[in-house]
PyMOL Python script that loads the backbone (N, CA, C, O; Angstrom):
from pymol import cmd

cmd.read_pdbstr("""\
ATOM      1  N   UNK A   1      84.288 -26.666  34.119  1.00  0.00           N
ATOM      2  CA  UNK A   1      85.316 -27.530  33.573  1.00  0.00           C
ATOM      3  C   UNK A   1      86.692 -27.020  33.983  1.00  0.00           C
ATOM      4  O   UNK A   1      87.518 -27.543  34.731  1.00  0.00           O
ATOM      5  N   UNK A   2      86.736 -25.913  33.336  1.00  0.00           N
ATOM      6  CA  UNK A   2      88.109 -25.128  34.106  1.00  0.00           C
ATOM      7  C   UNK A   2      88.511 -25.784  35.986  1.00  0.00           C
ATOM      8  O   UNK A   2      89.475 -26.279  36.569  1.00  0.00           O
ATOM      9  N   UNK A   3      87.476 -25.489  36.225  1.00  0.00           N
ATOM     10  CA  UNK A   3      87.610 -25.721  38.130  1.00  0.00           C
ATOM     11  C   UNK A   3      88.438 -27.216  38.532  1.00  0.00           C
ATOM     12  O   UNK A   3      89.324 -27.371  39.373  1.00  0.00           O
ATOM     13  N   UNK A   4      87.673 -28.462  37.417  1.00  0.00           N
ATOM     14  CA  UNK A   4      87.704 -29.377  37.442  1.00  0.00           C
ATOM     15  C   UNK A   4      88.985 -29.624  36.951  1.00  0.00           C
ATOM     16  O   UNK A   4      89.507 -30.647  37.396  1.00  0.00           O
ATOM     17  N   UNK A   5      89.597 -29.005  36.200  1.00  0.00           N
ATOM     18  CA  UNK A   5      91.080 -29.155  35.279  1.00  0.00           C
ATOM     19  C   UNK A   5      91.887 -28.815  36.874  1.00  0.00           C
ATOM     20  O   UNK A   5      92.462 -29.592  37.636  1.00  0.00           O
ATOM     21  N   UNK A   6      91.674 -27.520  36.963  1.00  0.00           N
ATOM     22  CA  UNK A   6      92.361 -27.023  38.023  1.00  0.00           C
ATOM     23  C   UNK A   6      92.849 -27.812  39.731  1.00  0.00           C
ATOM     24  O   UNK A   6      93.787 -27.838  40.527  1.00  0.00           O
ATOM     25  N   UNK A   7      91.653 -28.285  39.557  1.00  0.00           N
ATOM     26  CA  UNK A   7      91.211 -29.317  40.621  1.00  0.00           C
ATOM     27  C   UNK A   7      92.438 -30.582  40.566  1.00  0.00           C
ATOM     28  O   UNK A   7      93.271 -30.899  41.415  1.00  0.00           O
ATOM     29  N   UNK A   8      92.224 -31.010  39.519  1.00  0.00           N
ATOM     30  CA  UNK A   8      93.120 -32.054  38.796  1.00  0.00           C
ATOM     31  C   UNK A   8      94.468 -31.799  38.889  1.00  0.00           C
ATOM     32  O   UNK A   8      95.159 -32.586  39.535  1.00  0.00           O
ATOM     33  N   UNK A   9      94.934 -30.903  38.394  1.00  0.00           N
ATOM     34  CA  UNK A   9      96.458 -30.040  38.489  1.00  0.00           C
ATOM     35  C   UNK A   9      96.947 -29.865  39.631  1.00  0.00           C
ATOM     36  O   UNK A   9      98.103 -29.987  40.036  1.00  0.00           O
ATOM     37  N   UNK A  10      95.430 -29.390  40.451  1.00  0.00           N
ATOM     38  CA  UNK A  10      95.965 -28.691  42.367  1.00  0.00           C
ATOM     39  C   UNK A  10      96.158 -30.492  42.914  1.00  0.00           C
ATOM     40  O   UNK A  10      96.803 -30.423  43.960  1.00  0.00           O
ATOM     41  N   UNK A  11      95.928 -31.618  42.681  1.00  0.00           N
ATOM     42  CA  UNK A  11      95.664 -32.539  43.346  1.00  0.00           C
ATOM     43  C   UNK A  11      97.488 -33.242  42.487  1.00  0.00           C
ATOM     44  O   UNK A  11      98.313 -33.573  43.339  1.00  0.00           O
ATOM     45  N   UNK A  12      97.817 -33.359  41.418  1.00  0.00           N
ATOM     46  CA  UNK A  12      98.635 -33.818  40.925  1.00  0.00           C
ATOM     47  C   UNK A  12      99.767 -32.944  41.982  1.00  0.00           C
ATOM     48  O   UNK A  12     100.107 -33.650  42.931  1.00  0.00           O
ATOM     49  N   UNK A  13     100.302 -31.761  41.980  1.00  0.00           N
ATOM     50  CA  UNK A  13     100.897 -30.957  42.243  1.00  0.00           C
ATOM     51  C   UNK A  13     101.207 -31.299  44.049  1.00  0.00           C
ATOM     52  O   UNK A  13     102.299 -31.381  44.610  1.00  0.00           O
ATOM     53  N   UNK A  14      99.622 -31.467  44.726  1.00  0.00           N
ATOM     54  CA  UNK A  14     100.194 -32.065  45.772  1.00  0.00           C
ATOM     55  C   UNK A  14     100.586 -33.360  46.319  1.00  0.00           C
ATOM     56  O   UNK A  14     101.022 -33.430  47.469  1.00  0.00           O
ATOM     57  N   UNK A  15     100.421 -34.728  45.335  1.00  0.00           N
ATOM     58  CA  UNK A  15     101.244 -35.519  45.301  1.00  0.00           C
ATOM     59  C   UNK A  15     102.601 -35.553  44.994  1.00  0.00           C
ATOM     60  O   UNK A  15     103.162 -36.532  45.486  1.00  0.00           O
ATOM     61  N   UNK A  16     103.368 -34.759  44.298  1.00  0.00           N
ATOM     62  CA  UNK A  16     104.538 -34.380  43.579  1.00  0.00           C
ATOM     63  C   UNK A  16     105.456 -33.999  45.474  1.00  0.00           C
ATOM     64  O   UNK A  16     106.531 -34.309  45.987  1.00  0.00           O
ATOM     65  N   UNK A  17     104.135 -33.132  45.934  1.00  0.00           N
ATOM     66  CA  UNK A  17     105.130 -32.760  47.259  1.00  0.00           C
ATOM     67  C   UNK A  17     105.029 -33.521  48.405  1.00  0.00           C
ATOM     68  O   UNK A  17     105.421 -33.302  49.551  1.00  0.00           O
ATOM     69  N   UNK A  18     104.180 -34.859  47.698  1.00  0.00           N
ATOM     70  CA  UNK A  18     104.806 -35.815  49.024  1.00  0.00           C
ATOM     71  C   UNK A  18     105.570 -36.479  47.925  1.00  0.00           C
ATOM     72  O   UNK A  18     104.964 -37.541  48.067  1.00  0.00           O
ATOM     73  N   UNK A  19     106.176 -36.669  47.208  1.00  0.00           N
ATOM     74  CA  UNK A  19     106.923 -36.978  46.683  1.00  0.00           C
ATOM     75  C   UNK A  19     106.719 -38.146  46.101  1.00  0.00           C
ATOM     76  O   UNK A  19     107.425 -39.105  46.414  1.00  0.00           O
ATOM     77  N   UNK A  20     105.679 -38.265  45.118  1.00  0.00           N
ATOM     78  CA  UNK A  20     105.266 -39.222  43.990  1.00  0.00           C
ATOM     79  C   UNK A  20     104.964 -38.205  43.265  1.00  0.00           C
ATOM     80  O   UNK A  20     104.397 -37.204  43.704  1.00  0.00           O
ATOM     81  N   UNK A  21     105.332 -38.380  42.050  1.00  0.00           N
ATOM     82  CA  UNK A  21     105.265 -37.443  40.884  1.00  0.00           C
ATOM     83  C   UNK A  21     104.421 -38.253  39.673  1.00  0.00           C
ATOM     84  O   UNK A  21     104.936 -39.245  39.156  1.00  0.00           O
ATOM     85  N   UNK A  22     103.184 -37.808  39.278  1.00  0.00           N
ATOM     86  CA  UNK A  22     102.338 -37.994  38.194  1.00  0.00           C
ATOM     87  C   UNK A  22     103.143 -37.522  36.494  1.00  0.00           C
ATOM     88  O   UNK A  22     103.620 -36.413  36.256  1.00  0.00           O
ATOM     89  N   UNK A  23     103.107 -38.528  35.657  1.00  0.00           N
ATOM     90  CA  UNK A  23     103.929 -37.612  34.543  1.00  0.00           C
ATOM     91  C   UNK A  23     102.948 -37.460  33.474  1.00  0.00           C
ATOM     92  O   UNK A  23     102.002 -38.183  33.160  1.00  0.00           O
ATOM     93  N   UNK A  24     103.338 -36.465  33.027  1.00  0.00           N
ATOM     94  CA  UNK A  24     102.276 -36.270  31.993  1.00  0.00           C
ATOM     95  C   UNK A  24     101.050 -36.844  31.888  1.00  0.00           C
ATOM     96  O   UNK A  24      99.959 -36.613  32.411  1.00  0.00           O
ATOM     97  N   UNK A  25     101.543 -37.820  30.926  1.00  0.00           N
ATOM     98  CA  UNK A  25     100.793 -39.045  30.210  1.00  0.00           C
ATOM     99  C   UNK A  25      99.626 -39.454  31.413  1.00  0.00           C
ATOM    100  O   UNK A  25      98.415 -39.276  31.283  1.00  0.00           O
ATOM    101  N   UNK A  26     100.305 -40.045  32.607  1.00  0.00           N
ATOM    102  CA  UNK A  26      99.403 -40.359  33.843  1.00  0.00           C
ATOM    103  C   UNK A  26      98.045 -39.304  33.966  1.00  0.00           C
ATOM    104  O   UNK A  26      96.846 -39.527  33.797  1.00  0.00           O
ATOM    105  N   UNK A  27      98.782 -38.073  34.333  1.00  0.00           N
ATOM    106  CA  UNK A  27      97.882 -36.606  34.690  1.00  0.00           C
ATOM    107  C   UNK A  27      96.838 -36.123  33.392  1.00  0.00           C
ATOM    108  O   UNK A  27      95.938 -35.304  33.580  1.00  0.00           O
ATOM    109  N   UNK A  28      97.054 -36.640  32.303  1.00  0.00           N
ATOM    110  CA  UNK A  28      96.581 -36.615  31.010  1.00  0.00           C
ATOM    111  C   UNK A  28      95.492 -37.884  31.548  1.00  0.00           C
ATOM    112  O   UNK A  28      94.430 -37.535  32.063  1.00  0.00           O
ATOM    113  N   UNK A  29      95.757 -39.108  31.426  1.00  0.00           N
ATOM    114  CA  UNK A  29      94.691 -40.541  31.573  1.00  0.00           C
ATOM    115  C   UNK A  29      93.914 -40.306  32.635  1.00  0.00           C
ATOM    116  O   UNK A  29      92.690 -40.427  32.585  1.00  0.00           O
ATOM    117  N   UNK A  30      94.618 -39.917  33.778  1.00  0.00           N
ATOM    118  CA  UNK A  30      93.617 -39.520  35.437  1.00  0.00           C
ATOM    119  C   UNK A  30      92.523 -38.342  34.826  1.00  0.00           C
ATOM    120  O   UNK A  30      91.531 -38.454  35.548  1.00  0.00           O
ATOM    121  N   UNK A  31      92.323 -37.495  34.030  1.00  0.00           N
ATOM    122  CA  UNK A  31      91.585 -36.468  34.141  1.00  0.00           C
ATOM    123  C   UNK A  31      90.515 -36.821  32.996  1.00  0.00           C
ATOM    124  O   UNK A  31      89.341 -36.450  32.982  1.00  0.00           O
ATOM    125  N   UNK A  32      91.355 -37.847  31.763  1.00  0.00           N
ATOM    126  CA  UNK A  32      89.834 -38.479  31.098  1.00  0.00           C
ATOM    127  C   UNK A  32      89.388 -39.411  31.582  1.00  0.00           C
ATOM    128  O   UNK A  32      88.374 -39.856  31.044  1.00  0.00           O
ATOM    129  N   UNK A  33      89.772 -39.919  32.449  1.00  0.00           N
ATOM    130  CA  UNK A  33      88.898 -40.827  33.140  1.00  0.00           C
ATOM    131  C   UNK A  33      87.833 -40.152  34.104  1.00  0.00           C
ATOM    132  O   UNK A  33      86.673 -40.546  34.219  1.00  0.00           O
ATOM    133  N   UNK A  34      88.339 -39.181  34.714  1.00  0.00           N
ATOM    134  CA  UNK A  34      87.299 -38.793  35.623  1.00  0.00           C
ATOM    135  C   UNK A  34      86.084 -38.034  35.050  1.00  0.00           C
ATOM    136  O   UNK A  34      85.212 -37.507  35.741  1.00  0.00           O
ATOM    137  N   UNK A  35      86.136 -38.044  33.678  1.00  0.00           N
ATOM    138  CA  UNK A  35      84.851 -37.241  33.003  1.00  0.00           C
ATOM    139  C   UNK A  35      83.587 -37.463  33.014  1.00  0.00           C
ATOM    140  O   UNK A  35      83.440 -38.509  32.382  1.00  0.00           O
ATOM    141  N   UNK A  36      82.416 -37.025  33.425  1.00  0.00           N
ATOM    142  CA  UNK A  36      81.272 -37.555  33.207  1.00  0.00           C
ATOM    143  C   UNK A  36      80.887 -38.175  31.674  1.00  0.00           C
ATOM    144  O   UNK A  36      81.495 -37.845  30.656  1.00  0.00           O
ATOM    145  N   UNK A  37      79.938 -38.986  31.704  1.00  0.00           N
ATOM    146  CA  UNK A  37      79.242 -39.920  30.559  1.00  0.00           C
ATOM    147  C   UNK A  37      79.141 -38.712  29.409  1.00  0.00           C
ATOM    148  O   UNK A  37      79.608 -38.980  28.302  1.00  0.00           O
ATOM    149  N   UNK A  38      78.657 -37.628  29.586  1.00  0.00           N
ATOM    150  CA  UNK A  38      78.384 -36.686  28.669  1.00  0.00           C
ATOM    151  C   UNK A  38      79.928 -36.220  27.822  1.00  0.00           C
ATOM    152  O   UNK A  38      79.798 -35.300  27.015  1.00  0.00           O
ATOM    153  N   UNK A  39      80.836 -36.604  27.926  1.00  0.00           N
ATOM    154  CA  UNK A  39      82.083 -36.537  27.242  1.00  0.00           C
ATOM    155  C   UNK A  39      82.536 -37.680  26.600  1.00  0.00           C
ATOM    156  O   UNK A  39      83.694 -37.607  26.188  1.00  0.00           O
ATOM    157  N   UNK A  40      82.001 -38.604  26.424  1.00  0.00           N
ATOM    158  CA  UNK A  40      82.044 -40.020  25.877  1.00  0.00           C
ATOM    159  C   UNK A  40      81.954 -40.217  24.114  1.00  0.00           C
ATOM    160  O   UNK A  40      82.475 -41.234  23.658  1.00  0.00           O
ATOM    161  N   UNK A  41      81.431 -39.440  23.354  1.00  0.00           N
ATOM    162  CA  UNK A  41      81.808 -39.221  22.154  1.00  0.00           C
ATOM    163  C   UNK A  41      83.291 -38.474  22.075  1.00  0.00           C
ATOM    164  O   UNK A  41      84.036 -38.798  21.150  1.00  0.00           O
ATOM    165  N   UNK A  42      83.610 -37.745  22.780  1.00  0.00           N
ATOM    166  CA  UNK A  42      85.080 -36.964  22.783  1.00  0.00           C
ATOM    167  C   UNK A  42      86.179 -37.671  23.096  1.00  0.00           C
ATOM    168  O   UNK A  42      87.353 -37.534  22.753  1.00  0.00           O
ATOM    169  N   UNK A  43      85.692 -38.372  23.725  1.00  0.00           N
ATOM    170  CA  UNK A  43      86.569 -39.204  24.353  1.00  0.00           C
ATOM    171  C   UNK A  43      87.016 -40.407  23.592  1.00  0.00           C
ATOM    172  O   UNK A  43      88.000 -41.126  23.768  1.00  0.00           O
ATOM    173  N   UNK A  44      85.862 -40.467  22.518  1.00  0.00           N
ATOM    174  CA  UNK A  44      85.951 -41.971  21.466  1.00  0.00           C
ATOM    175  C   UNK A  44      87.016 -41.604  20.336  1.00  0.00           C
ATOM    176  O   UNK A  44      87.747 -42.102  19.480  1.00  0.00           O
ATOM    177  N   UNK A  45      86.619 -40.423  20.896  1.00  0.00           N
ATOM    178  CA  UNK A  45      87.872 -39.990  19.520  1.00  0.00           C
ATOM    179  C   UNK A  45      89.354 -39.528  19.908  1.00  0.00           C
ATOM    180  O   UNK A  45      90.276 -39.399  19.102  1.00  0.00           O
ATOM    181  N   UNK A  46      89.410 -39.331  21.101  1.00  0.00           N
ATOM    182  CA  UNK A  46      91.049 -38.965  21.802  1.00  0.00           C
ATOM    183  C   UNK A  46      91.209 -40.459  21.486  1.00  0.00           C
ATOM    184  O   UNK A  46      91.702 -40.687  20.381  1.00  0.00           O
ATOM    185  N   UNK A  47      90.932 -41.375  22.137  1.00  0.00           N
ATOM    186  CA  UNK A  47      91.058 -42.863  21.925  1.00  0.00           C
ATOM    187  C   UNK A  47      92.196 -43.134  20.575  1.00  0.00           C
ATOM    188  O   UNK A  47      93.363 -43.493  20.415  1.00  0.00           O
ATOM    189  N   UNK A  48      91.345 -42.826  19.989  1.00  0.00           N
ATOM    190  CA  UNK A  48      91.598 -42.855  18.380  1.00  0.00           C
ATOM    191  C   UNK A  48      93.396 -42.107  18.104  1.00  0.00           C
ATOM    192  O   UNK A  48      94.305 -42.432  17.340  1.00  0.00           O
ATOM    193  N   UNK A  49      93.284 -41.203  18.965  1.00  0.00           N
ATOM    194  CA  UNK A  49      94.742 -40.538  18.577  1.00  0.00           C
ATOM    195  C   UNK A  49      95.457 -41.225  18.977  1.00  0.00           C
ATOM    196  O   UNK A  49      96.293 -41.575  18.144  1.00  0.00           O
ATOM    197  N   UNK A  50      95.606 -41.805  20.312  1.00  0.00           N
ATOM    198  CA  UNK A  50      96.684 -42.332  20.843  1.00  0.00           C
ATOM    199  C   UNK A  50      97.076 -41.935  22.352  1.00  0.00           C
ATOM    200  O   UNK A  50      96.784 -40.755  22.545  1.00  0.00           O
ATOM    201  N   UNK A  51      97.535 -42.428  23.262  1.00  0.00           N
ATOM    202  CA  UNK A  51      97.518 -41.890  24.358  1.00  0.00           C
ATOM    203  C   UNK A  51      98.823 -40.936  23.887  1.00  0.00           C
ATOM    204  O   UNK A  51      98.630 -39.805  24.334  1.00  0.00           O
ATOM    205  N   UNK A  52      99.869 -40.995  23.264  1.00  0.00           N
ATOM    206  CA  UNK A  52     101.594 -40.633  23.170  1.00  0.00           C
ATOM    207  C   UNK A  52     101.034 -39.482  22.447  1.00  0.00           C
ATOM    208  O   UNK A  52     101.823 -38.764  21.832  1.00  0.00           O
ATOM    209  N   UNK A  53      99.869 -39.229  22.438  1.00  0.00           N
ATOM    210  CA  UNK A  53      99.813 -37.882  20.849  1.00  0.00           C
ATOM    211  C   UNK A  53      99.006 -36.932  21.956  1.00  0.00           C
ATOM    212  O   UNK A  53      98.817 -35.787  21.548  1.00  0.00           O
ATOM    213  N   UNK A  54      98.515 -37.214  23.253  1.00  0.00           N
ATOM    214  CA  UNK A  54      98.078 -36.187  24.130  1.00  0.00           C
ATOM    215  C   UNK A  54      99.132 -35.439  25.424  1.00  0.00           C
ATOM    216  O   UNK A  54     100.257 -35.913  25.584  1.00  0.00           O
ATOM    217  N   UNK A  55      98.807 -34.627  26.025  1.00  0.00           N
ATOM    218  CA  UNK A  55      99.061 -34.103  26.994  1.00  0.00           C
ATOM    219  C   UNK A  55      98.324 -33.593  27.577  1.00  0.00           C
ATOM    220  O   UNK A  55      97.381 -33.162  26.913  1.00  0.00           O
ATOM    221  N   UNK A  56      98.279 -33.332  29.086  1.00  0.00           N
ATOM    222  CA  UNK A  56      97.760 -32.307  30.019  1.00  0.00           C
ATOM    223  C   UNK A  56      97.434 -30.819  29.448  1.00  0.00           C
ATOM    224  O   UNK A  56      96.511 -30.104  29.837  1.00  0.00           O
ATOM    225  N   UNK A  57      98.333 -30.525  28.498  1.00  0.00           N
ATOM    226  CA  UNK A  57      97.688 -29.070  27.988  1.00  0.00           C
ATOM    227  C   UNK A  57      97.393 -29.333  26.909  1.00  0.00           C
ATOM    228  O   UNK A  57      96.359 -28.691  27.088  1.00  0.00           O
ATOM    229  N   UNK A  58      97.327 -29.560  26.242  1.00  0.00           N
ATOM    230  CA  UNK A  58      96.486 -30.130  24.467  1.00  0.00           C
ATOM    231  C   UNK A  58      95.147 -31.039  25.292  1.00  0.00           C
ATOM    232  O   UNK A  58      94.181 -31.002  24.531  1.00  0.00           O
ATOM    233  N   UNK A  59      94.829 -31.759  26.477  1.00  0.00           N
ATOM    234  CA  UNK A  59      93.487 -31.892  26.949  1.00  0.00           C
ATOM    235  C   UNK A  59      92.843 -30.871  27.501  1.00  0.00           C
ATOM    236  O   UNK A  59      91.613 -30.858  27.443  1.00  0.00           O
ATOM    237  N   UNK A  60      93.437 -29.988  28.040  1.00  0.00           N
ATOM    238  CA  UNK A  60      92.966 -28.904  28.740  1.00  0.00           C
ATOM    239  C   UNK A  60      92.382 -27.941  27.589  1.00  0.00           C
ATOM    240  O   UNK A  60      91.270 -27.443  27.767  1.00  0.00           O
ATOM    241  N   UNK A  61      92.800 -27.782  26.909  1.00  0.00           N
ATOM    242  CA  UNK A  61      92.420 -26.523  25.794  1.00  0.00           C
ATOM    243  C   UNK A  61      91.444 -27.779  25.037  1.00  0.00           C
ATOM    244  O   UNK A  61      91.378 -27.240  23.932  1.00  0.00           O
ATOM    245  N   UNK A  62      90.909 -28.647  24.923  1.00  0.00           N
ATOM    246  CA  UNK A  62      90.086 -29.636  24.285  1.00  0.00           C
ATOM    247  C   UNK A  62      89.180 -29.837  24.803  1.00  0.00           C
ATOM    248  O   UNK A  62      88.140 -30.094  24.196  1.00  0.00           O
ATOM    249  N   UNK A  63      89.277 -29.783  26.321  1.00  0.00           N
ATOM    250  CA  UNK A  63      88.104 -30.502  27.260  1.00  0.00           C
ATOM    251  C   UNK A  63      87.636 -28.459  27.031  1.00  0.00           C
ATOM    252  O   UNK A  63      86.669 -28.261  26.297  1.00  0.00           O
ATOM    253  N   UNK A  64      88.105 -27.586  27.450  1.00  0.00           N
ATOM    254  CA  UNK A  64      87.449 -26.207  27.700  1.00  0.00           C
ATOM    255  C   UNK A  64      86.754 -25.900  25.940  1.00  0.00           C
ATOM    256  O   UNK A  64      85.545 -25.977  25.726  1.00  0.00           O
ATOM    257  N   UNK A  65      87.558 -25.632  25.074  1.00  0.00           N
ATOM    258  CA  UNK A  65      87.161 -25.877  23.970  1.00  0.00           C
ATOM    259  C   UNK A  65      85.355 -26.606  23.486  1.00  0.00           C
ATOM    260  O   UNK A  65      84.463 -25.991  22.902  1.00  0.00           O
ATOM    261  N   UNK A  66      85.322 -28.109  24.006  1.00  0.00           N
ATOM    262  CA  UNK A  66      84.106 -28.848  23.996  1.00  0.00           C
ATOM    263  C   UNK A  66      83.352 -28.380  25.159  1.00  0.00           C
ATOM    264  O   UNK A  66      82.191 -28.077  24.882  1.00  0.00           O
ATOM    265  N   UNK A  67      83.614 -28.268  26.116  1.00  0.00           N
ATOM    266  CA  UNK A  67      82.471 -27.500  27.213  1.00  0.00           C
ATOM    267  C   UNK A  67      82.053 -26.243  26.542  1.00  0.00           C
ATOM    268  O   UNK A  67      80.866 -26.249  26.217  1.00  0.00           O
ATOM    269  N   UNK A  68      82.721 -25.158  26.248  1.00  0.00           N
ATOM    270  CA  UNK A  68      82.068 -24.261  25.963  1.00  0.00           C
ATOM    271  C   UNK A  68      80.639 -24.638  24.855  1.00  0.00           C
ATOM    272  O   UNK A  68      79.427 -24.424  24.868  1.00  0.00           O
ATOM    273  N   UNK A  69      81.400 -25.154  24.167  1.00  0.00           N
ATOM    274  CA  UNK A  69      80.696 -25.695  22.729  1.00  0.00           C
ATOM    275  C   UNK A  69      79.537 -26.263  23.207  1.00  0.00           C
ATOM    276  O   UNK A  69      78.523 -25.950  22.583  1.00  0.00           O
ATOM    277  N   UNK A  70      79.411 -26.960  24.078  1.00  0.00           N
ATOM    278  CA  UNK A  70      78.226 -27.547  25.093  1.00  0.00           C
ATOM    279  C   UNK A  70      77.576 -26.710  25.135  1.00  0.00           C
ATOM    280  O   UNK A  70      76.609 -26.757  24.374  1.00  0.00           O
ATOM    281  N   UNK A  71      77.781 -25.072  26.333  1.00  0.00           N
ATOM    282  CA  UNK A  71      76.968 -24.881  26.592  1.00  0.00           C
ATOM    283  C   UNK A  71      76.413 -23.596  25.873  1.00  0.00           C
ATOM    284  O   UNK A  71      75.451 -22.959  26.303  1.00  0.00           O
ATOM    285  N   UNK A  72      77.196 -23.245  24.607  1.00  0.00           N
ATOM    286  CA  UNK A  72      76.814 -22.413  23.888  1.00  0.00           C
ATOM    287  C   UNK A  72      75.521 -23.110  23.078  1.00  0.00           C
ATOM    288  O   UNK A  72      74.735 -22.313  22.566  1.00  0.00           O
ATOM    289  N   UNK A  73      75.252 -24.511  22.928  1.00  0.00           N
ATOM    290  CA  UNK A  73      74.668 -24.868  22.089  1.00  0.00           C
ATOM    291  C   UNK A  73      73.034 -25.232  23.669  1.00  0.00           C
ATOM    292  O   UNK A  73      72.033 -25.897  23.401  1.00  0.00           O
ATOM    293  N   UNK A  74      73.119 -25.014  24.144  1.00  0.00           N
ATOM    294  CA  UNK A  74      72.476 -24.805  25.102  1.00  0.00           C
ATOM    295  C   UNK A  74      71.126 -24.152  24.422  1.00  0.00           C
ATOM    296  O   UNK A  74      71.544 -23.414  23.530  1.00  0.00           O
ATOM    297  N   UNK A  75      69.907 -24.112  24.451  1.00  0.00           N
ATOM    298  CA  UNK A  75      68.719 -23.935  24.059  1.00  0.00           C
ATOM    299  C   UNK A  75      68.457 -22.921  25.494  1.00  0.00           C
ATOM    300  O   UNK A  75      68.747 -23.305  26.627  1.00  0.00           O
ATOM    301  N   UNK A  76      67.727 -21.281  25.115  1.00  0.00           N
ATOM    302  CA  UNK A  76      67.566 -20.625  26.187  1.00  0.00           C
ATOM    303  C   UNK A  76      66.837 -21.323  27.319  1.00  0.00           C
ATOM    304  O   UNK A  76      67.281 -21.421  28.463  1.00  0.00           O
ATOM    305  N   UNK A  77      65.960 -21.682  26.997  1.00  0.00           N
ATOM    306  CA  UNK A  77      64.166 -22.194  27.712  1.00  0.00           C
ATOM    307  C   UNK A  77      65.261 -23.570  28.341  1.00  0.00           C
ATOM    308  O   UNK A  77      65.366 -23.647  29.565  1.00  0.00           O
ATOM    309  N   UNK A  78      65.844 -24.349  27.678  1.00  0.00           N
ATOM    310  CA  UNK A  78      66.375 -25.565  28.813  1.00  0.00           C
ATOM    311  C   UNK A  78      67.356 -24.990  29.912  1.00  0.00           C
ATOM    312  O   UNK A  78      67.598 -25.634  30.933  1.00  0.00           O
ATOM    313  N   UNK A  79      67.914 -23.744  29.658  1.00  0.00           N
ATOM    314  CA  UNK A  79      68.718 -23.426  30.689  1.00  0.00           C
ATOM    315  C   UNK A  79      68.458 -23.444  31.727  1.00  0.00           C
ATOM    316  O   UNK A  79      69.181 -23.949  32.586  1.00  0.00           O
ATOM    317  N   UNK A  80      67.080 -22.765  32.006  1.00  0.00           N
ATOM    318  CA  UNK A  80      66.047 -22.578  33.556  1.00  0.00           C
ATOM    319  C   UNK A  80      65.407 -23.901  33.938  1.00  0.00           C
ATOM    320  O   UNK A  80      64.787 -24.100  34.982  1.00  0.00           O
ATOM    321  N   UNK A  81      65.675 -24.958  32.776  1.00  0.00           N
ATOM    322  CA  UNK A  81      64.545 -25.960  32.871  1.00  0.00           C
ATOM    323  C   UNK A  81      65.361 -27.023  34.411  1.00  0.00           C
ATOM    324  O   UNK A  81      66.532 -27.041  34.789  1.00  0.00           O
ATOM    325  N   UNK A  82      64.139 -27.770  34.950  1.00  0.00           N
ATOM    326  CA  UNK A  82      64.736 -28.424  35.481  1.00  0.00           C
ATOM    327  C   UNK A  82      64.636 -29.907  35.067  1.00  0.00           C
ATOM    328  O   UNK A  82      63.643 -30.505  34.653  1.00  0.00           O
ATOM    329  N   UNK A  83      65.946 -30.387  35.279  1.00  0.00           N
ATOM    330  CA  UNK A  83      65.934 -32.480  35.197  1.00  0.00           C
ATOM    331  C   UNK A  83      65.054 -33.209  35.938  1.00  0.00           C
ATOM    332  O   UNK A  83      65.064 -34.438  35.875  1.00  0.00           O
TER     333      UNK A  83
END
""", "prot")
cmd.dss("prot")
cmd.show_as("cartoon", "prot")
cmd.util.cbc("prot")
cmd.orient("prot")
């Protein structure tokens, strides 16, 4: 998730230097959108706040926050398992 934030940031950052600049709010909507299906309860509820009540770093510490939480809740035996 981190990679993917980062990813997001490194890609905003180099639009900025061709000179279109992403603001907040935008760089905030571009990165919940790109979430897989498995973030879709989290997401029902950012909804709920408001887009004006998020940012790029209040998602970032939310999206890492719920991943961990993911995969701490991770069952040993499914870790190795395969899909």
């Amino acid at each position: 998730m981190l990679e993917h934030l980062n990813q997001m940031k490194s890609l905003s950052d180099q639009l900025r230097e061709m000179v279109y600049t992403l603001d907040n709010q935008e760089l905030t909507m571009t990165v919940l959108a790109s979430l897989p299906s498995e973030f879709k309860p989290l997401l029902t509820v950012l909804n709920a706040v408001g887009e004006a009540n998020l940012s790029f770093k209040k998602i970032m510490g939310i999206l890492l926050n719920d991943f961990d939480r993911q995969i701490d809740s991770i069952e040993p035996e499914d870790a190795f398992s395969a899909k």
